[in-house]
C-alpha positions as a Markdown table, in Angstrom:
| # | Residue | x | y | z |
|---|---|---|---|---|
| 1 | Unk | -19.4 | 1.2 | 4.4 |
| 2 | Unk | -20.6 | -2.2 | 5.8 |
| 3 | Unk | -18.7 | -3.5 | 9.0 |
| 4 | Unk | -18.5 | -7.0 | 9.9 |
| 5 | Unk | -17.1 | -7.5 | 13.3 |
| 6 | Unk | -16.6 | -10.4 | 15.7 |
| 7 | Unk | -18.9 | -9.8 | 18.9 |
| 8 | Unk | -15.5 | -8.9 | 21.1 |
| 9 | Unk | -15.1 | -6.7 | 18.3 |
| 10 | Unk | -11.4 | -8.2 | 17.9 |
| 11 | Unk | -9.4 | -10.1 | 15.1 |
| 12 | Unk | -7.0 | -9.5 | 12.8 |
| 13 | Unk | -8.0 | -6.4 | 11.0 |
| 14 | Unk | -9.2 | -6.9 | 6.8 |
| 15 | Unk | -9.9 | -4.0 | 4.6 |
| 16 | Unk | -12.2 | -5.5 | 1.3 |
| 17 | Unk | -12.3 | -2.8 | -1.3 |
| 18 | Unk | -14.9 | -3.9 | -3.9 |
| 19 | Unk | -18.0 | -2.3 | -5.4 |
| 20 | Unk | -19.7 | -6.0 | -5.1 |
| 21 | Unk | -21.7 | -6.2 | -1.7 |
| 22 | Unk | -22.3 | -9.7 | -2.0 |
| 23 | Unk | -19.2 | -10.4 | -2.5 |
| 24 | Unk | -17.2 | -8.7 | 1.2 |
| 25 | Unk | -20.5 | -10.0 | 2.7 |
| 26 | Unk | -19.2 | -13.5 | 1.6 |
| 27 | Unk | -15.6 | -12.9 | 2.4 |
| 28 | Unk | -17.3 | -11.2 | 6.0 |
| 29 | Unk | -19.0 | -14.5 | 6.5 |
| 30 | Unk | -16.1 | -16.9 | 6.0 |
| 31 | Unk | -13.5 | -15.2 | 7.6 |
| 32 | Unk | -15.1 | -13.9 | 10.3 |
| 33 | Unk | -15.5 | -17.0 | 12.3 |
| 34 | Unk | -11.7 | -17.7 | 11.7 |
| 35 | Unk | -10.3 | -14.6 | 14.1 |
| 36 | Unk | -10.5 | -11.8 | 11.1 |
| 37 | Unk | -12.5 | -8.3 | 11.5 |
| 38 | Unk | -13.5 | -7.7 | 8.4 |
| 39 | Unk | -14.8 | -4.4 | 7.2 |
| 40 | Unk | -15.6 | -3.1 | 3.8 |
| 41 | Unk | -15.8 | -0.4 | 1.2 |
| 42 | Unk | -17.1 | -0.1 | -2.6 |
| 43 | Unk | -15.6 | 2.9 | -4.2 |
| 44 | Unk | -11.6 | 3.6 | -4.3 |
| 45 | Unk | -11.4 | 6.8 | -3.3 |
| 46 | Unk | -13.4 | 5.8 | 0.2 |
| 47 | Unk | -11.0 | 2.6 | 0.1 |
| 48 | Unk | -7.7 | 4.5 | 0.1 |
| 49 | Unk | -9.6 | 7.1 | 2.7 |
| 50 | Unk | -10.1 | 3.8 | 5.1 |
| 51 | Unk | -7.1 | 2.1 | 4.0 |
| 52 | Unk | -4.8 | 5.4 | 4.9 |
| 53 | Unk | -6.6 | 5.8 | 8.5 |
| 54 | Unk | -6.5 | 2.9 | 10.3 |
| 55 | Unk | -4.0 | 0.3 | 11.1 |
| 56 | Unk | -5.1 | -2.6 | 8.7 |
| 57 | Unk | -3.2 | -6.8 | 8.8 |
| 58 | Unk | -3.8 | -6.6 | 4.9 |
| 59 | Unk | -6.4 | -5.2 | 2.4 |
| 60 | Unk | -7.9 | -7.1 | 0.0 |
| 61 | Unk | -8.4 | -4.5 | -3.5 |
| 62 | Unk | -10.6 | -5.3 | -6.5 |
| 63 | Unk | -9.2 | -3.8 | -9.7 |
| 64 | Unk | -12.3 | -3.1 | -11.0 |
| 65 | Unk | -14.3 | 0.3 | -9.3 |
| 66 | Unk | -16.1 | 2.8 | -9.5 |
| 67 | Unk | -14.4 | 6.2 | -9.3 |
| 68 | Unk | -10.6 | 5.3 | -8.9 |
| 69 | Unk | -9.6 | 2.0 | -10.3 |
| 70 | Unk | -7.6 | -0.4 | -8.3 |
| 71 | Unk | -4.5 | -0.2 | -9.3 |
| 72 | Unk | -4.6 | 3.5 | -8.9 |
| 73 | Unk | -5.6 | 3.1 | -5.3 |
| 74 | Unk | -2.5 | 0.7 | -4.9 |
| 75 | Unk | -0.4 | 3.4 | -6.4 |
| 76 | Unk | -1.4 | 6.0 | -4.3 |
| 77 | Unk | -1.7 | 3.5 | -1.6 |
| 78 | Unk | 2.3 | 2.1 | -1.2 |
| 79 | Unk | 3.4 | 6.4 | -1.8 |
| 80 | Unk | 2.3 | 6.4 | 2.3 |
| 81 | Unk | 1.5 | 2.4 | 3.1 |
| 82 | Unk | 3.1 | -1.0 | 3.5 |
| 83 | Unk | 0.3 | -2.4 | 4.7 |
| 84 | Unk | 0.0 | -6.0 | 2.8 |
| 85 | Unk | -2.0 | -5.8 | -0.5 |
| 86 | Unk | -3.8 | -8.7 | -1.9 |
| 87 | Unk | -5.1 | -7.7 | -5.3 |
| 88 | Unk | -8.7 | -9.3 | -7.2 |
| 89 | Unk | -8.9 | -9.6 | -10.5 |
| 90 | Unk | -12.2 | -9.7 | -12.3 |
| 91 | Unk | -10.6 | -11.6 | -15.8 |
| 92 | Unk | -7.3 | -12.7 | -14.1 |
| 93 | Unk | -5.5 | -11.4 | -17.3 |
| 94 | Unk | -1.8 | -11.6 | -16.8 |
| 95 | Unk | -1.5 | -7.5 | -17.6 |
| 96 | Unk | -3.4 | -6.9 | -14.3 |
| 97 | Unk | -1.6 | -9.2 | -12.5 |
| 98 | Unk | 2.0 | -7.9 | -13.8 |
| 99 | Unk | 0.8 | -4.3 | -13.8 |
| 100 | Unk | -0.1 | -4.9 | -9.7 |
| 101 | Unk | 2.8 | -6.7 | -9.1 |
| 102 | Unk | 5.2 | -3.8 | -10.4 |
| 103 | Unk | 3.0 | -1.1 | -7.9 |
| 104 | Unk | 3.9 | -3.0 | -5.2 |
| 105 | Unk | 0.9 | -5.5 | -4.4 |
| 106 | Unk | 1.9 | -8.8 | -2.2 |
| 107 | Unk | 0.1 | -11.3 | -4.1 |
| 108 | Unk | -2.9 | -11.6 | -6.9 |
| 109 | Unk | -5.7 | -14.0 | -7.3 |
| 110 | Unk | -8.4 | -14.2 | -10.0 |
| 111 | Unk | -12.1 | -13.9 | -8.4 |
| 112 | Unk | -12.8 | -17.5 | -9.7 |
| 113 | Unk | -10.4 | -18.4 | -6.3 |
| 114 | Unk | -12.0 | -20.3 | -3.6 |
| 115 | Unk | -12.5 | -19.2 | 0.0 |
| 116 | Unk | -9.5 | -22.1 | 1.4 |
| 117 | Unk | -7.3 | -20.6 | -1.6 |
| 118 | Unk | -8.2 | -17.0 | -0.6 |
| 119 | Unk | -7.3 | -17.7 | 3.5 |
| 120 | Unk | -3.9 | -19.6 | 2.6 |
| 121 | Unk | -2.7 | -16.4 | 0.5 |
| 122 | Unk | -4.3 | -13.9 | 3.2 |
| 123 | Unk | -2.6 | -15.2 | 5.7 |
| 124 | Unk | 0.7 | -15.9 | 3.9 |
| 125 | Unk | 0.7 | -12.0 | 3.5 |
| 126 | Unk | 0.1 | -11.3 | 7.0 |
| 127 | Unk | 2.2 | -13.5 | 8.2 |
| 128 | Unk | 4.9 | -12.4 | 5.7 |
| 129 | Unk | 4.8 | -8.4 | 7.0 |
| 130 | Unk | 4.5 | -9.5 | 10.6 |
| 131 | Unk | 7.9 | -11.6 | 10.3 |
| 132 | Unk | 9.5 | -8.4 | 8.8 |
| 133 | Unk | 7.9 | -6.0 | 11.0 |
| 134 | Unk | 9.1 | -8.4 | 14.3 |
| 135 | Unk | 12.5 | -9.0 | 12.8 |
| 136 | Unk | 13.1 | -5.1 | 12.4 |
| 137 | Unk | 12.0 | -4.9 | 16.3 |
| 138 | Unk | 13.6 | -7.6 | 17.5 |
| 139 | Unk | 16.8 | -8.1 | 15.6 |
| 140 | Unk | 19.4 | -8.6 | 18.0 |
| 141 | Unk | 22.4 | -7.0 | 16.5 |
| 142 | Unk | 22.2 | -5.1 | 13.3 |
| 143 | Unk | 23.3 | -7.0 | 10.2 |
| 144 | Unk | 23.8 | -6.0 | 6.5 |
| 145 | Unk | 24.6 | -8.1 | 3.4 |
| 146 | Unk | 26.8 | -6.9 | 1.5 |
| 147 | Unk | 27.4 | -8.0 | -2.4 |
| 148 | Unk | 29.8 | -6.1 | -4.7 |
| 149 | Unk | 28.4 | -2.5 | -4.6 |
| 150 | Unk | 24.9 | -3.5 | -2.9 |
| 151 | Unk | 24.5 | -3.2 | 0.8 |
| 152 | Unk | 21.2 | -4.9 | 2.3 |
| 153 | Unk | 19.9 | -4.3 | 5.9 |
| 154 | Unk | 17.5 | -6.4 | 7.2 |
| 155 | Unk | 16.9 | -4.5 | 10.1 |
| 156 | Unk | 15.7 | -1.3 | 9.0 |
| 157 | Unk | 14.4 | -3.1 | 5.4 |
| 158 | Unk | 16.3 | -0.3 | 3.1 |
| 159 | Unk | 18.8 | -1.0 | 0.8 |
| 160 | Unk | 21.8 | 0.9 | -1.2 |
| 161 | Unk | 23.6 | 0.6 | -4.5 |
| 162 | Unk | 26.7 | 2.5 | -4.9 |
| 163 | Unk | 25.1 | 4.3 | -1.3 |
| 164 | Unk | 22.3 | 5.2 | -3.5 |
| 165 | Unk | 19.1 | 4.2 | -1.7 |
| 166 | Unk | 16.9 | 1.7 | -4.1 |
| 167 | Unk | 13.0 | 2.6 | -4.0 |
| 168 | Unk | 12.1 | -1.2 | -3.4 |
| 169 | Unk | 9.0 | -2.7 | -2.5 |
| 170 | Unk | 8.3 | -4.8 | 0.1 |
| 171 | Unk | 7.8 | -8.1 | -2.1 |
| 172 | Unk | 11.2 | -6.7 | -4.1 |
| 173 | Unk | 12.9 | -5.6 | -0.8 |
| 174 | Unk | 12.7 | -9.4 | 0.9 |
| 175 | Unk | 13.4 | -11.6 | -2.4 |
| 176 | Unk | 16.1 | -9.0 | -2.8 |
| 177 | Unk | 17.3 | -10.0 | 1.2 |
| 178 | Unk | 16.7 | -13.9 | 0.4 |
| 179 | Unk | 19.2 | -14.0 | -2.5 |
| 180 | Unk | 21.8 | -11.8 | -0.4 |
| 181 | Unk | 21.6 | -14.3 | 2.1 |
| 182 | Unk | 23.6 | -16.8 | 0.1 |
| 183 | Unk | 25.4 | -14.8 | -2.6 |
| 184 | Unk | 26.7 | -17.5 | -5.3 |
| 185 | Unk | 23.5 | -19.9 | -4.5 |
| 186 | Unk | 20.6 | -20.4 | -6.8 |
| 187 | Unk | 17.4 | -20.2 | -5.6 |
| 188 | Unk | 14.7 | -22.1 | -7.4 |
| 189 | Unk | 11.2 | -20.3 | -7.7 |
| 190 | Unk | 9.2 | -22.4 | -5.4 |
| 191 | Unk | 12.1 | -21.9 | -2.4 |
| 192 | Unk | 12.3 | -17.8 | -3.1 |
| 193 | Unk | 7.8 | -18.0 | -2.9 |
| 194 | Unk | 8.0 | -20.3 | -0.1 |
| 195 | Unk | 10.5 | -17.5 | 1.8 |
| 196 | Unk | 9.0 | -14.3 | 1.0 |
| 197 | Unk | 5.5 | -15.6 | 0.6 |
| 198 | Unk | 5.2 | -18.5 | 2.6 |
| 199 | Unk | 2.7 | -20.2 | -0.2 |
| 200 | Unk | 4.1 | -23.0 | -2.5 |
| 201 | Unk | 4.7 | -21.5 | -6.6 |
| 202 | Unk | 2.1 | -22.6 | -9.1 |
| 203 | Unk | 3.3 | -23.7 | -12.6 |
| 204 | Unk | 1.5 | -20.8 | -14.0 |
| 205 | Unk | 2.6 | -18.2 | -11.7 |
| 206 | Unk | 5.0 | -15.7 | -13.2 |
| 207 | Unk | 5.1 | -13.1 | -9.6 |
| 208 | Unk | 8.7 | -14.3 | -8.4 |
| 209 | Unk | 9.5 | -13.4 | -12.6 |
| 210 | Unk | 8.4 | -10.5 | -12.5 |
| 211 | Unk | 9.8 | -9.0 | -8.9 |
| 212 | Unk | 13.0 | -10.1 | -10.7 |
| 213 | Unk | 12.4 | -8.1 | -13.5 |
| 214 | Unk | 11.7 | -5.3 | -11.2 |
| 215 | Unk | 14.9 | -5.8 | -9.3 |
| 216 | Unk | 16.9 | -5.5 | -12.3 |
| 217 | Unk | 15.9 | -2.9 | -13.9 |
| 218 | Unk | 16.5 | -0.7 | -10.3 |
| 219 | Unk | 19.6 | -2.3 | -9.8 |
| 220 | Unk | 20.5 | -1.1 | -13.3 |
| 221 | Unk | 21.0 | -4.5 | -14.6 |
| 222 | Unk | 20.8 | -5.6 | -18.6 |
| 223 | Unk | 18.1 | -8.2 | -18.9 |
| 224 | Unk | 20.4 | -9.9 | -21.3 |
| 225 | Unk | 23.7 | -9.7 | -19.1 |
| 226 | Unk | 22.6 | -9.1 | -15.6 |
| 227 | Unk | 25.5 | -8.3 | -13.4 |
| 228 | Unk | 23.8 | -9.1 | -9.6 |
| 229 | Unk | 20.8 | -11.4 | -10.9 |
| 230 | Unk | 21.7 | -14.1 | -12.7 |
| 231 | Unk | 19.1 | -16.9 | -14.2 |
| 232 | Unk | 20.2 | -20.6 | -14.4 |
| 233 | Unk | 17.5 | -21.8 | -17.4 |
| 234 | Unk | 15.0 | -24.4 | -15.4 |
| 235 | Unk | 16.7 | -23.8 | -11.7 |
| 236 | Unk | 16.1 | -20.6 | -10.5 |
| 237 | Unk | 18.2 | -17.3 | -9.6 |
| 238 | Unk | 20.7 | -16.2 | -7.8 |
| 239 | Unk | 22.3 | -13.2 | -6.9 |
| 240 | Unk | 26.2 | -12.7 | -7.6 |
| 241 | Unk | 29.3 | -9.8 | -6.7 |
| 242 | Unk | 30.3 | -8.5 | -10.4 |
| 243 | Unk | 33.6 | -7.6 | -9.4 |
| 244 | Unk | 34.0 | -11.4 | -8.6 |
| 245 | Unk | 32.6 | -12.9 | -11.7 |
| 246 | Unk | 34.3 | -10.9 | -13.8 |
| 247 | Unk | 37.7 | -11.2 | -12.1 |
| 248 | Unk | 40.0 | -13.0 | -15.1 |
């Protein structure tokens, strides 16, 4: 375990969990100066250990380690923890980045990223689960969405189908909100990344795709005739109340 703290032994509070030293040593380096406390571990069963014990703003999890994978860590990781997840991958092959994205990470980035690419999505996270966490403490009055059978509460982040509770992730459980928002609306792919995730959406970057898929299949929807999601081909999504669109 290598620490790297500020001297006040204060900042926002990383967890690296990758078996290459010279890498967290790196990411220590750069983000220390910048108000984080950044600490690290190598192997996955000590990263989940750490990662399950302390109050963390976000851990940063290589795929690739010794003893327990990454994505297993992440697995075991969001059955007790919605601490923010931002997921390395070695290859940046598109399985990884899907596969992480259905556990429940926040956000993926190939370890060819560079350090000002690395802060912007770090931070998005964080800043992300801090909104949630504040609006949750600080909503005013309570408020639900409600769509057709689907009932959305912001303030206590759970939702119900059919008052069914839906196992959502975080990620699923605020793109989910977004959409309810606005029922009828479509929301284009940069505007749902830009709410959620507070980053602008790259050309290549199939995550808001995915979550979507996600959504569907726990809200029981057919891929081919969704019934709450609906795509508009090159606009964007948006989510609908069945009984309404299918009223003659």
């Amino acid at each position: 375990m290598n620490a790297q703290r500020p001297a006040d032994e204060s900042g926002v509070r990383v967890l690296v969990v990758d078996d290459d030293c010279e890498l967290c040593g790196l990411l220590a380096d750069y983000l220390r100066p910048l108000g984080f406390w950044v600490e690290a571990e190598h192997r996955g069963n000590a990263g989940l250990e750490r990662a399950l014990a302390e109050p963390w703003a976000a851990v940063i999890l290589d795929i690739m380690l010794p003893d327990m994978d990454g994505l297993e860590v992440l697995r075991r990781l969001r059955r007790e923890s919605d601490v923010p997840v931002l997921m390395l991958t070695a290859r940046g092959e598109e399985a990884d980045r899907i596969v992480g994205l259905e556990l429940g990470a926040d956000d993926y980035l190939p370890k060819t990223f560079s350090t000002r690419e690395l802060l912007a999505r770090l931070r998005a996270v964080i800043r992300r689960a801090r909104s949630a966490a504040h609006n949750h403490v600080e909503a005013a009055a309570p408020v639900e969405y409600r769509v057709g059978e689907l009932r959305i509460s912001p303030e206590t982040r759970r939702a119900w189908l059919n008052d069914q509770p839906l196992d959502l992730t975080p990620v699923e459980f605020d793109i989910l909100a977004y959409l309810a928002q606005a029922p009828g609306r479509v929301r284009s792919r940069d505007q749902i990344l830009a709410a959620v995730a507070g980053r602008d959406w790259e050309a290549f970057d199939r995550s808001v795709d995915v979550h979507i898929c996600n959504l569907r299949r726990k809200l029981g929807d057919d891929s081919r005739r969704p019934r709450y999601i609906r795509t508009l081909r090159s606009a964007g999504y948006m989510l609908v109340d069945p009984a309404i669109e299918e009223a003659p």
